[in-house]
C-alpha positions as CSV (number, residue, x, y, z in Angstrom):
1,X,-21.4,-47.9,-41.5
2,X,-17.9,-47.6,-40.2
3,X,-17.0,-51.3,-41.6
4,X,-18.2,-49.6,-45.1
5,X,-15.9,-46.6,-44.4
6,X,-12.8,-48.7,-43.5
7,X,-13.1,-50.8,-46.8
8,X,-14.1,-47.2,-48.9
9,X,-10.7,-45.6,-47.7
10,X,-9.0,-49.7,-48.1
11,X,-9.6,-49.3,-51.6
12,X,-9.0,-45.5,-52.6
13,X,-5.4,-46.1,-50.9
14,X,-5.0,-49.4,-53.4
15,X,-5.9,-47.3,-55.9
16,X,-3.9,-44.7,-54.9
17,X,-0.4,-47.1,-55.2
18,X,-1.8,-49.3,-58.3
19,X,1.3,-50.0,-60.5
20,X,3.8,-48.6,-57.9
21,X,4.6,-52.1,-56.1
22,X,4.5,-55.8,-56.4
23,X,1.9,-58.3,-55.6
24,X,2.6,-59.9,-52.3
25,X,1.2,-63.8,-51.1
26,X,-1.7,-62.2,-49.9
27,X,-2.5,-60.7,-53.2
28,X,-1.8,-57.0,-51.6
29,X,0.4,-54.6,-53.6
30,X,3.4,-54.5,-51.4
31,X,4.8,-50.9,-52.0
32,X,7.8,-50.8,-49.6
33,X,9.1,-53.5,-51.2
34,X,9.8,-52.1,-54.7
35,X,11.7,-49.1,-52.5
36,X,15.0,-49.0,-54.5
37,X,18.0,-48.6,-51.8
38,X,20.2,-45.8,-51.9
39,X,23.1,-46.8,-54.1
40,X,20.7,-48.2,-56.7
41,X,21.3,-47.2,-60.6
42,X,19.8,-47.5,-63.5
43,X,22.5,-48.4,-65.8
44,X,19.6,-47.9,-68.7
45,X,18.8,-44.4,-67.9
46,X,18.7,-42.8,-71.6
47,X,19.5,-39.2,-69.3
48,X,22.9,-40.7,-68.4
49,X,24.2,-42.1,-71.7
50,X,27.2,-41.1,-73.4
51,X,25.9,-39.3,-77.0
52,X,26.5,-41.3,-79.9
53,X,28.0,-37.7,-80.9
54,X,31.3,-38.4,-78.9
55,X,34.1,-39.4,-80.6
56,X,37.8,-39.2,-79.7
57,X,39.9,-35.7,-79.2
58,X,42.7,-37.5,-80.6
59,X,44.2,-41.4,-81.2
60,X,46.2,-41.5,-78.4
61,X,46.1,-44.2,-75.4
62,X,44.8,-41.4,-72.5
63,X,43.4,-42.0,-69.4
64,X,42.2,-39.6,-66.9
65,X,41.5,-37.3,-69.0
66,X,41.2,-33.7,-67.6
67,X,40.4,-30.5,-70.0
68,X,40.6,-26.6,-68.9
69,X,40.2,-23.5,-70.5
70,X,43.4,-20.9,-70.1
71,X,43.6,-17.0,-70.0
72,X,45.1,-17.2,-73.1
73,X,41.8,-18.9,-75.1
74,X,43.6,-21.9,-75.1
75,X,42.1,-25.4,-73.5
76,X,45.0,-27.5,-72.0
77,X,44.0,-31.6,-72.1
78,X,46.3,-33.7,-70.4
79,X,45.9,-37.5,-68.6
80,X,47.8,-40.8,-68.0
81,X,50.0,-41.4,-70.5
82,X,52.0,-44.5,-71.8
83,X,54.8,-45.2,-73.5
84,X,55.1,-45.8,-77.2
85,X,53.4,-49.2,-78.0
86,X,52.3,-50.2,-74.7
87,X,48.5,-50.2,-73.6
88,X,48.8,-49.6,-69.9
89,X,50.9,-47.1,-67.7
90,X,50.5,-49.2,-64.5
91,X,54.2,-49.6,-64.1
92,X,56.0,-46.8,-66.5
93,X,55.5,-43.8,-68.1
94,X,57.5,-41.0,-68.8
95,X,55.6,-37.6,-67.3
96,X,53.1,-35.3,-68.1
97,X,52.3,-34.6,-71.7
98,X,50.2,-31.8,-72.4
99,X,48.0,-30.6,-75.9
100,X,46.1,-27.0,-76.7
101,X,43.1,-26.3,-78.5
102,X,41.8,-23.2,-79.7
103,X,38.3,-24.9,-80.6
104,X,38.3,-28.6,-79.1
105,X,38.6,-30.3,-82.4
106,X,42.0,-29.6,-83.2
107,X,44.5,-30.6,-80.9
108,X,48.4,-29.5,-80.2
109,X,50.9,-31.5,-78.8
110,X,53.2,-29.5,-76.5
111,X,55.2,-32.8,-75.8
112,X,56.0,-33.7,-71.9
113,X,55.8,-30.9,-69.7
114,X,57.3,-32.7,-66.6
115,X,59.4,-35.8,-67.4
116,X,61.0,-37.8,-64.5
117,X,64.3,-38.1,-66.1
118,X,64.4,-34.1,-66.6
119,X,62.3,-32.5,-63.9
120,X,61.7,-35.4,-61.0
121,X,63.8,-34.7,-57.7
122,X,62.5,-37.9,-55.6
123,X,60.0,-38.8,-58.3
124,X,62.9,-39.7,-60.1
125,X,63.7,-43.2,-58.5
126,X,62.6,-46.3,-58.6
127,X,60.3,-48.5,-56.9
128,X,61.5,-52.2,-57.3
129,X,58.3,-54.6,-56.5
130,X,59.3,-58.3,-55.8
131,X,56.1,-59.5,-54.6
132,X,53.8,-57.7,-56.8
133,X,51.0,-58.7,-59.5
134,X,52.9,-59.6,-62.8
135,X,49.7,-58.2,-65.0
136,X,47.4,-55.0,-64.4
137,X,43.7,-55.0,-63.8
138,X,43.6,-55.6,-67.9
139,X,46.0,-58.4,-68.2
140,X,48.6,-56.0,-69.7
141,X,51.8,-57.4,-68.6
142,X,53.8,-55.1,-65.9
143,X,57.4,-55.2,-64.9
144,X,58.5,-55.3,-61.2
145,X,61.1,-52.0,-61.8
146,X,58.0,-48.8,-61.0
147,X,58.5,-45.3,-61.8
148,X,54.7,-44.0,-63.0
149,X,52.4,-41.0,-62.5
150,X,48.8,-41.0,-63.1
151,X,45.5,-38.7,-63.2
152,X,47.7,-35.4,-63.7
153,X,45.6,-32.1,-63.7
154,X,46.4,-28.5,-64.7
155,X,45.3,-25.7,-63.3
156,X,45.5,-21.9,-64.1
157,X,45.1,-20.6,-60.1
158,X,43.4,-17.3,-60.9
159,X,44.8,-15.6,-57.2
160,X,48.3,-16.8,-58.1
161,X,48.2,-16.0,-61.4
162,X,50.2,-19.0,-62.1
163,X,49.5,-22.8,-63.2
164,X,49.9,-25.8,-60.8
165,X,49.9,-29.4,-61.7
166,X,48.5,-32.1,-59.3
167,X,49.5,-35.5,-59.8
168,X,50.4,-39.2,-58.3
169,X,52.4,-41.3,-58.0
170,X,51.7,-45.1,-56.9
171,X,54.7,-46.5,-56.0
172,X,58.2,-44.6,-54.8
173,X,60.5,-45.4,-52.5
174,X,60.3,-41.8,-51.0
175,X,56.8,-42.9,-50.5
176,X,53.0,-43.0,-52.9
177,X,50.8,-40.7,-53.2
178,X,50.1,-36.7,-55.0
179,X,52.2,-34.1,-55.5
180,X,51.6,-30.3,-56.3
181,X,54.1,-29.0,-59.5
182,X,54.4,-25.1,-60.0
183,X,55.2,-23.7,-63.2
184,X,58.3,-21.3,-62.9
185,X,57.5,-19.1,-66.0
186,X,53.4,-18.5,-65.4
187,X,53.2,-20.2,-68.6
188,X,51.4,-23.5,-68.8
189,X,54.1,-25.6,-70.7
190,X,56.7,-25.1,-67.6
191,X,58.9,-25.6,-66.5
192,X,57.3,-27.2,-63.3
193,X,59.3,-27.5,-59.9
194,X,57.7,-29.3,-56.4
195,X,55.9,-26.5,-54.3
196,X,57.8,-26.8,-50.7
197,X,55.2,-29.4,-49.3
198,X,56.4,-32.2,-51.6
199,X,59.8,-30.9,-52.0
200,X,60.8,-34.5,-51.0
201,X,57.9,-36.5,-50.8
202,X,54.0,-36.7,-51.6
203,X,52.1,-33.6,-49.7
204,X,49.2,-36.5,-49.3
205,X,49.2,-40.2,-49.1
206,X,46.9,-41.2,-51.5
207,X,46.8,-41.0,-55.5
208,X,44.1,-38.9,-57.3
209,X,44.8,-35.5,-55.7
210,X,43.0,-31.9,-57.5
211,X,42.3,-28.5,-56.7
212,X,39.6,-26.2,-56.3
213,X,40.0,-22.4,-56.4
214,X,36.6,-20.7,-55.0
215,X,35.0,-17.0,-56.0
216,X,37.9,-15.4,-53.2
217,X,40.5,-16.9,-54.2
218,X,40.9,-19.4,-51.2
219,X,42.1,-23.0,-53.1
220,X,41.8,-26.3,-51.7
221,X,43.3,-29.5,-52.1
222,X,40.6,-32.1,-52.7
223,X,41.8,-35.6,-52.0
224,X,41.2,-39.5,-52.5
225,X,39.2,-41.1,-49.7
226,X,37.1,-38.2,-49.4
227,X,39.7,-35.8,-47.7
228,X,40.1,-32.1,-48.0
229,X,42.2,-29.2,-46.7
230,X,42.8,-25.4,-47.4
231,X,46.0,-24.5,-49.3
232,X,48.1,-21.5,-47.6
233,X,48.4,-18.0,-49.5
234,X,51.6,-18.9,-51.4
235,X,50.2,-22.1,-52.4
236,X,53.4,-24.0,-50.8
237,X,51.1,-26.1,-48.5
238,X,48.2,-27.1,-46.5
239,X,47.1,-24.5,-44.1
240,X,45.1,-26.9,-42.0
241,X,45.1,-30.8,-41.3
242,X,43.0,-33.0,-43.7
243,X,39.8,-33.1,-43.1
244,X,37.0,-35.9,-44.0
245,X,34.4,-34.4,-46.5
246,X,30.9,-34.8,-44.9
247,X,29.0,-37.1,-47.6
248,X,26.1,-39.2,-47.6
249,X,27.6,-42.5,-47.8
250,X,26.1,-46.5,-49.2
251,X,25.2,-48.7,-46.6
252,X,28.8,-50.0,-47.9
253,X,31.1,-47.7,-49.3
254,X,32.9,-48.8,-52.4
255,X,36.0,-47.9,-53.7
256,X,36.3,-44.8,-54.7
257,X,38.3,-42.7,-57.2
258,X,38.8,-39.9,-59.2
259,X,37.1,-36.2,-56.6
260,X,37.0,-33.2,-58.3
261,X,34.5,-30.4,-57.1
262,X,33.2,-27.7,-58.7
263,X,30.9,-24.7,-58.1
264,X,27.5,-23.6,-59.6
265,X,24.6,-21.1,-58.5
266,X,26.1,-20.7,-55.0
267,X,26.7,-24.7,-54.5
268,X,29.6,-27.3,-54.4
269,X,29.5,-30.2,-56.4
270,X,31.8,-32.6,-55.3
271,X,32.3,-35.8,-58.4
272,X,33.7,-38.8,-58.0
273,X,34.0,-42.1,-60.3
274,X,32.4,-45.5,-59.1
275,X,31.8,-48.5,-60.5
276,X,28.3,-50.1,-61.1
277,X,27.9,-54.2,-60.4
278,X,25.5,-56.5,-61.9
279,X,23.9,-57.9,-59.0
280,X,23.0,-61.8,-58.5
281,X,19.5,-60.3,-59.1
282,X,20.2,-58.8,-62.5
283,X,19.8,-55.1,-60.9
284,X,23.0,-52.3,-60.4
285,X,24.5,-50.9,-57.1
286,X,27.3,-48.8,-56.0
287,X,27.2,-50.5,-52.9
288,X,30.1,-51.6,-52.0
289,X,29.6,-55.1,-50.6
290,X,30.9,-58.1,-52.7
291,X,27.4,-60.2,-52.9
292,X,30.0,-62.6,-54.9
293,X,32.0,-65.4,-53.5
294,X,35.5,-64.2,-54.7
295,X,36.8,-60.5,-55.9
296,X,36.9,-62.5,-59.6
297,X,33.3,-62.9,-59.6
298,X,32.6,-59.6,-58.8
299,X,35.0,-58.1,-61.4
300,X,33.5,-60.4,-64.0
301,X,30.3,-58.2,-63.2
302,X,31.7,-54.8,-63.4
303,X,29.2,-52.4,-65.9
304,X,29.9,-49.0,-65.9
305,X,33.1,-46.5,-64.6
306,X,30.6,-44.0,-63.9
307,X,30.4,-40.2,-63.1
308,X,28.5,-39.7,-59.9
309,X,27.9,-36.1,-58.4
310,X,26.7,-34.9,-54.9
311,X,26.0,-30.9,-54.0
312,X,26.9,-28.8,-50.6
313,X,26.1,-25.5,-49.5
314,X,29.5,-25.4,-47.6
315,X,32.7,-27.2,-49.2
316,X,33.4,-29.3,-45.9
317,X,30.0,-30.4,-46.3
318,X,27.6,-31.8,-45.3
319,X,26.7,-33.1,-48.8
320,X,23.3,-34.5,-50.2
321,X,22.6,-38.1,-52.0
322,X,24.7,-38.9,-54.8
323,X,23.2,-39.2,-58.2
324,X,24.4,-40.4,-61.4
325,X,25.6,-38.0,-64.3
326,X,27.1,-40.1,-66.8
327,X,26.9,-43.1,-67.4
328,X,31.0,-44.9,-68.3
329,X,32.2,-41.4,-68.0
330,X,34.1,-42.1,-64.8
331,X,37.0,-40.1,-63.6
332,X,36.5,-36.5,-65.1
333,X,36.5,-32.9,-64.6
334,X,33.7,-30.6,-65.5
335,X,34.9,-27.7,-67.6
336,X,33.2,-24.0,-69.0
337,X,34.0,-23.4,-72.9
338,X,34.1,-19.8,-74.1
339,X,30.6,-19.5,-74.6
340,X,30.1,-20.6,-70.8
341,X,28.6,-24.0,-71.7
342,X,29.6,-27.4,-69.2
343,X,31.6,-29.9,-70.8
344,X,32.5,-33.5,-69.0
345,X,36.2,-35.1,-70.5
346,X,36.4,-38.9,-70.2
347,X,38.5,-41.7,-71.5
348,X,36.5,-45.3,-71.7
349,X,37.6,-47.6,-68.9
350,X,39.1,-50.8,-70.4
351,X,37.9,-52.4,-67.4
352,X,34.4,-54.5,-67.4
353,X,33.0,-56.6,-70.2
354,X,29.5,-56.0,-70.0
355,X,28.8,-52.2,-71.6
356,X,29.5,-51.9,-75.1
357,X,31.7,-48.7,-75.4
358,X,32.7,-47.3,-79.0
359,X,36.2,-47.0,-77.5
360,X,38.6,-47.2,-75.5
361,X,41.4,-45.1,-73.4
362,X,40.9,-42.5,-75.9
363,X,40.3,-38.7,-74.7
364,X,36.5,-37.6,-75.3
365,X,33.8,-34.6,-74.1
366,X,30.8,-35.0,-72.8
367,X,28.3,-32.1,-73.4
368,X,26.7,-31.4,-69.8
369,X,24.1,-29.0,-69.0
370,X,23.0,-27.5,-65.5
371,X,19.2,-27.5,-64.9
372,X,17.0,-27.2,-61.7
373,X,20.3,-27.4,-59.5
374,X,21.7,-30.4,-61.2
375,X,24.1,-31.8,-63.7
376,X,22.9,-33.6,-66.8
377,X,23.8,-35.0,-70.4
378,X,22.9,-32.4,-72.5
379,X,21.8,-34.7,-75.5
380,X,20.9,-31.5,-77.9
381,X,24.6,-30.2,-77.9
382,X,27.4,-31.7,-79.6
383,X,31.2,-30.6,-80.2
């Protein structure tokens, strides 16, 4: 009778997990084993693709494209710019150009905002790179005389009434790394000056700096290698020493780029761009280790420069599992249009052979919807 029993509940259990594992040697569904690891992604997912619907703002070589809606009624795009005829800004560029829409199909140019030559104090010099690579990660030839900025972002600082730009700069002899610009006139075209923590050098270390202003007016610089810290009143500096943002990190972190948080039904959402492998196995991960012999190996099996989002009920943290938004939309900002609807900006990494993209370093918007306390395409929405 018990022997009966045990084989009765044996087989309601295999029926139970039919068709949600693999066959083992023993001829035993093994479960477990089909357990995907966190890091995981399914570069497939129809939820995470770019609509066909997205086209390019404008034919401009962009990167980094960030988008925000004024007071005004005006949307301010800006991004990493290059100069005339050349397809990368890894070595040169001039500044920060900005363009206005009243609609997000018709576009502005408002020229350079911030221009080293005009408006750089130790931005303005050069870095002169002897030892250096003589291509970028795209095989665009680079010179070995720097002087570049990347990833800038404008933002209208509701407590201060005034805009702020954040931006980078790689290489400097004054040293690498963000920078906070304050518009002297309240108005978003400038002109910009340094705010007294950069006044002669980067206020943090590391490229891909942004801000957050939460519900009381409390702003926070939000930095590259997850770091954080509260801005003072005036906005002239940290108030407190970095701190590390609490996340729920890969077995192996990977490199990555590109935080920007924002805030939604009482949570933080912290983004951040990462790059999906092909594994040896044919399957994705995030996770940082190379399974490759060489770093050319692994970069001949990048896939997607992808938007990936964790949520918080504080801003330190701690925050939960990542999870994939979009899919090639990597290094973004989420913004609200005037009818309070989410839209994601992107640019099409050059970088990686294996997705087929409909272009390239060209500013785009990705419609985005929030649903049961998460971010998502929205594929019924177009611009």
């Amino acid at each position: 009778m018990i022997k009966k029993f045990i084989l009765l509940a044996f087989s309601i259990i295999l029926l139970a997990c039919k068709g949600s594992g693999v066959i083992n040697k023993a001829g035993v569904e093994d479960v477990l084993s089909t357990t995907k690891p966190y890091g995981w992604v399914d570069v497939k997912n129809t939820k995470t693709q770019i609509p066909l619907s997205v086209k390019p703002l404008i034919d401009i070589w962009l990167r980094d494209t960030y988008i925000t809606l004024g007071p005004d009624g005006y949307y301010y795009m800006t991004g990493t710019s290059a100069l005339k005829g050349r397809t990368t800004a890894r070595d040169i560029n001039s500044g920060i150009p900005l363009w206005r829409s009243l609609d997000l199909k018709n576009w502005e140019d408002l020229g350079y905002v911030w221009t080293f030559e005009k408006d750089g104090t130790w931005q303005k010099e050069f870095d002169i790179i002897t030892h250096g690579s003589k291509e970028d990660l795209n095989q665009n030839i680079i010179g070995k005389k720097r002087r570049t900025l990347w990833a800038p972002e404008i933002h209208y600082i509701q407590s201060q009434k005034n805009y702020f730009i954040v931006a980078c700069i790689p290489e400097n002899p004054n040293g690498k790394g963000s920078f906070i610009l304050k518009s002297t006139s309240g108005k978003p075209e400038g002109p910009y000056i340094n705010i007294e923590g950069n006044s002669s050098g980067p206020i943090f270390p590391r490229i891909d700096g942004s801000l957050f202003e939460d519900q009381d007016g409390t702003v926070y610089f939000v930095g590259h290698n997850h770091e954080i810290a509260k801005m003072k009143g005036d906005m002239s500096g940290f108030a407190e020493p970095l701190r590390k943002i609490k996340e729920k990190e890969y077995n192996s972190e990977p490199y990555i780029e590109g935080a920007f948080i924002v805030k939604e039904a009482g949570k933080y959402f912290l983004m951040q761009a990462i790059w999906s492998i092909r594994q040896p196995d044919g399957s994705f991960s995030y996770d940082g280790k190379n399974p490759y012999k060489n770093k050319q190996e692994r970069e001949a099996n990048l896939y997607s420069y992808d938007v990936v989002i964790a949520s918080a009920d504080n801003i330190y943290g701690p925050y939960s599992k990542r999870y994939t938004v979009v899919t090639g939309g990597g290094h973004n900002n989420f913004f609200k249009d005037k009818d309070g609807k989410w839209w994601s900006p992107m640019f099409g990494n050059p970088r990686g052979d294996l997705m087929e993209r409909p272009f390239l370093t060209r500013a785009a918007i990705v419609p985005i919807k929030f649903e049961n306390g998460k971010f998502t395409v929205d594929k019924k929405r177009k611009l």
